[in-house]
Backbone as a printed PyTorch tensor [residue, N CA C, xyz], in Angstrom:
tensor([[[ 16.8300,  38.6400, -21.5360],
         [ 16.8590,  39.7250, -22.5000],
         [ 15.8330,  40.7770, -22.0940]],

        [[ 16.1400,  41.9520, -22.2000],
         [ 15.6880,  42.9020, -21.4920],
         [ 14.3990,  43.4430, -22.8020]],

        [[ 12.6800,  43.8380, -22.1980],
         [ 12.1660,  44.1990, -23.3210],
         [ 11.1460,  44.9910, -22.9770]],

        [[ 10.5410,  45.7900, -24.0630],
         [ 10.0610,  46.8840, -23.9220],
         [  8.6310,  46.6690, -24.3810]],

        [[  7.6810,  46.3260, -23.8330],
         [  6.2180,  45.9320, -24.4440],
         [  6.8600,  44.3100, -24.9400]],

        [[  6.2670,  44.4570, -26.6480],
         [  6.7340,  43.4710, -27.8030],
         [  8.0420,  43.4770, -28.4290]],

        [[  8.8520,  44.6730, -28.1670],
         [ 10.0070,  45.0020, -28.5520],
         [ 11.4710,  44.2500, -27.4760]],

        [[ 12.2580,  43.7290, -27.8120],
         [ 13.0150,  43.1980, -27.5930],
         [ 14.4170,  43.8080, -27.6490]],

        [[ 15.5850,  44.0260, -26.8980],
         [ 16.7770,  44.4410, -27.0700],
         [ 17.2810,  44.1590, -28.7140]],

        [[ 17.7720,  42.7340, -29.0270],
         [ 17.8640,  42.2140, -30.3310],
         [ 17.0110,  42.9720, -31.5050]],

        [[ 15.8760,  43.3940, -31.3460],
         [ 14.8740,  43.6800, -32.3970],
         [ 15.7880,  44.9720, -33.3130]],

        [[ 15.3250,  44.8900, -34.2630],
         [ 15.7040,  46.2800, -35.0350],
         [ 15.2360,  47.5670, -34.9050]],

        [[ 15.8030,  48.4140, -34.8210],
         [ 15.3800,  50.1340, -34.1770],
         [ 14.5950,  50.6400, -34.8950]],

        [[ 14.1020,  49.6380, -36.5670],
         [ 13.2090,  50.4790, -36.9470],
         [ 12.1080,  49.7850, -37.2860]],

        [[ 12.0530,  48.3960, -36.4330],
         [ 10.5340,  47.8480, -36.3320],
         [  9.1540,  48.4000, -36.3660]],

        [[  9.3570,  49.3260, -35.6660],
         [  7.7390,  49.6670, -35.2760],
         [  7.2810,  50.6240, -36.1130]],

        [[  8.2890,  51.1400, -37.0660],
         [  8.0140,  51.6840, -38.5070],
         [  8.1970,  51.0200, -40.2000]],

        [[  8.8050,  50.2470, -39.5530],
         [  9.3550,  48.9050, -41.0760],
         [  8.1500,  48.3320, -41.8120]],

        [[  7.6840,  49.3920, -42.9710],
         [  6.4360,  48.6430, -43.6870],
         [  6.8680,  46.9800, -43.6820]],

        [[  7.9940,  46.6620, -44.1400],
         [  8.0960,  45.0410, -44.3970],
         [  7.6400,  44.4360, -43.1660]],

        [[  7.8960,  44.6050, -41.9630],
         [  7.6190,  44.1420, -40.6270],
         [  6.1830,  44.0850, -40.3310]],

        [[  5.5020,  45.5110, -40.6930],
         [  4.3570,  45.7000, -39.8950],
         [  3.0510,  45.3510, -41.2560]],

        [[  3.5120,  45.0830, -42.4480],
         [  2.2990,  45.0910, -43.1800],
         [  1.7800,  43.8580, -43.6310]],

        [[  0.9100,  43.4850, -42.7160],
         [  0.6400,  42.2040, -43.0130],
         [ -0.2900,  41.4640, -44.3900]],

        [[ -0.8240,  42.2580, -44.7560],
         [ -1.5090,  42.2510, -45.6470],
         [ -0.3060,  42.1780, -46.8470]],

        [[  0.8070,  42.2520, -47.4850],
         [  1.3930,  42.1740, -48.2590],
         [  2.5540,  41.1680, -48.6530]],

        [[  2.5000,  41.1160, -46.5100],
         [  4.1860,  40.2100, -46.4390],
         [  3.6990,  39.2280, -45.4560]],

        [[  2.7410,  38.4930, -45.8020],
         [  2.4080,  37.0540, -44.8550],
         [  1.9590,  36.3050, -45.4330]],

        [[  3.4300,  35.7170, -45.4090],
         [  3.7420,  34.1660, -45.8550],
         [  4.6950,  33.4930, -44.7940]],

        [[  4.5190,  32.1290, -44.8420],
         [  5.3700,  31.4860, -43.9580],
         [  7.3160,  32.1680, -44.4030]],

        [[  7.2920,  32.2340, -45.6000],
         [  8.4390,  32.1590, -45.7450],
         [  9.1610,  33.4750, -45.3910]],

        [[  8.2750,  34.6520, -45.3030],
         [  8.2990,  36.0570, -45.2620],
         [  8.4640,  35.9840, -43.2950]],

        [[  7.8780,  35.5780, -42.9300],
         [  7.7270,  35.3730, -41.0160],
         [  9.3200,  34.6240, -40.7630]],

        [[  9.2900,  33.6770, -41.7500],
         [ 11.1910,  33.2130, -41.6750],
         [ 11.9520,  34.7820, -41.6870]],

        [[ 11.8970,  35.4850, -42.6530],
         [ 12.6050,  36.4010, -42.5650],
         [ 12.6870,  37.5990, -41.7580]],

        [[ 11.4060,  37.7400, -41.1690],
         [ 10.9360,  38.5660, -40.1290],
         [ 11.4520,  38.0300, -38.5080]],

        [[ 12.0130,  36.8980, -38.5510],
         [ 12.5170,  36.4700, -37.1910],
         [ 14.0010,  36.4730, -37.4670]],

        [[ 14.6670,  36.1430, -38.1880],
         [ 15.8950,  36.3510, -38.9480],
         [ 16.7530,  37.7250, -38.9130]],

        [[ 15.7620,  38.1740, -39.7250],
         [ 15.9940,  40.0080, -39.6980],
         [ 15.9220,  41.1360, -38.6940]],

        [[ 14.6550,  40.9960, -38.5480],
         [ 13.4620,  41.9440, -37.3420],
         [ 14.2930,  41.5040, -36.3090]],

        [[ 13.8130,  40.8420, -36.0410],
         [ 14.2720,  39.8060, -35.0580],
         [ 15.2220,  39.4040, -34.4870]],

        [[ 16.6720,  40.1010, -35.2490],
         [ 18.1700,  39.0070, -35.0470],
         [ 19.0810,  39.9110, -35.2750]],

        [[ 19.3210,  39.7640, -36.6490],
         [ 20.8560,  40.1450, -37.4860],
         [ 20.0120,  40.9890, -38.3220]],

        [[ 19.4960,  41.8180, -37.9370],
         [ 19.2760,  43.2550, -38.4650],
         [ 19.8800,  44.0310, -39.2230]],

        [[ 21.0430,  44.0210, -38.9170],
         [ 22.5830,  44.8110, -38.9950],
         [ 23.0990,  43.8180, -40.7810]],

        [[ 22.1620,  42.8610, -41.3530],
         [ 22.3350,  42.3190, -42.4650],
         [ 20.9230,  42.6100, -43.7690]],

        [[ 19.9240,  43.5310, -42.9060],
         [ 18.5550,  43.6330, -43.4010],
         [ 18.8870,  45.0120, -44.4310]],

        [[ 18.8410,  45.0890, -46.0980],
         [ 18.6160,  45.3390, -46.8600],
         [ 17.7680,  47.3170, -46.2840]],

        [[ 16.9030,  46.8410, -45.7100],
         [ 15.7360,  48.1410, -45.5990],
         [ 17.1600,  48.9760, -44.5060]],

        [[ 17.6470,  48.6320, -43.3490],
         [ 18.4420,  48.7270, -42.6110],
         [ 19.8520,  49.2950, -42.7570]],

        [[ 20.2890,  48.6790, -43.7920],
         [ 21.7030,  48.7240, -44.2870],
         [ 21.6330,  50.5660, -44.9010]],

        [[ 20.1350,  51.0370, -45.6400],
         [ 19.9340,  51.7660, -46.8290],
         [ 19.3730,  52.8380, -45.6750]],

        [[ 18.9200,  52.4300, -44.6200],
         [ 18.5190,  53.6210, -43.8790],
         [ 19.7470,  54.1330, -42.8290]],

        [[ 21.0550,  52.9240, -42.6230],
         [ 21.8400,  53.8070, -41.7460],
         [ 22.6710,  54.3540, -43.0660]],

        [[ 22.8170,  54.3460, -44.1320],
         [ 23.2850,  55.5540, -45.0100],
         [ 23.0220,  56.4330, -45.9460]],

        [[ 21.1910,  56.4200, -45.5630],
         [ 21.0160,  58.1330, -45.8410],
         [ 20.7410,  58.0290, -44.4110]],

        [[ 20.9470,  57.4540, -43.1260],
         [ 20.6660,  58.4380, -42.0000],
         [ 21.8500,  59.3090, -41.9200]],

        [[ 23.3300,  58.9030, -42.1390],
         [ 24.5690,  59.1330, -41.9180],
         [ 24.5940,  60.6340, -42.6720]],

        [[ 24.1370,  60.6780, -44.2510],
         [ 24.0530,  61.5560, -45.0900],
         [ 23.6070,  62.7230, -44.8470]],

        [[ 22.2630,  62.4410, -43.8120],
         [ 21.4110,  63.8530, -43.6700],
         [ 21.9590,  64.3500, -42.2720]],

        [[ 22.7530,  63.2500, -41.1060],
         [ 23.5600,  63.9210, -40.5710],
         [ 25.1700,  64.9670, -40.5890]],

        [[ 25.5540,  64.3840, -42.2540],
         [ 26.6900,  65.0700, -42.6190],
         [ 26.0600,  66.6640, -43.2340]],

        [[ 25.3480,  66.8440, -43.6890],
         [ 24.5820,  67.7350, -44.3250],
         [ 24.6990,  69.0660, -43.2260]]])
């Protein structure tokens, strides 16, 4: 798998800005790092923050 620093092909395109991803102080818990390898990490394309940003991205491109 091809990768970029820490970033990974698989990873989600909006990791390295995803408060849920990057704020550790709020979202570290074991069970929260489950979802961060899951999500971040995987099947992105099923992540809540993800789903809501490709349709207002879509929106402000119809505009």
């Amino acid at each position: 798998m091809k990768t970029k620093g820490n970033i990974k092909m698989s990873d989600c395109e909006l990791i390295l800005t995803c408060p849920f991803f990057n704020d550790k102080e709020h979202y570290a818990s074991s069970m929260v790092e489950t979802d961060k390898s899951l999500y971040c990490r995987g099947e992105y394309t099923g992540c809540g923050r993800y789903i809501a940003f490709k349709a207002f991205e879509r929106e402000l491109i119809s505009i």
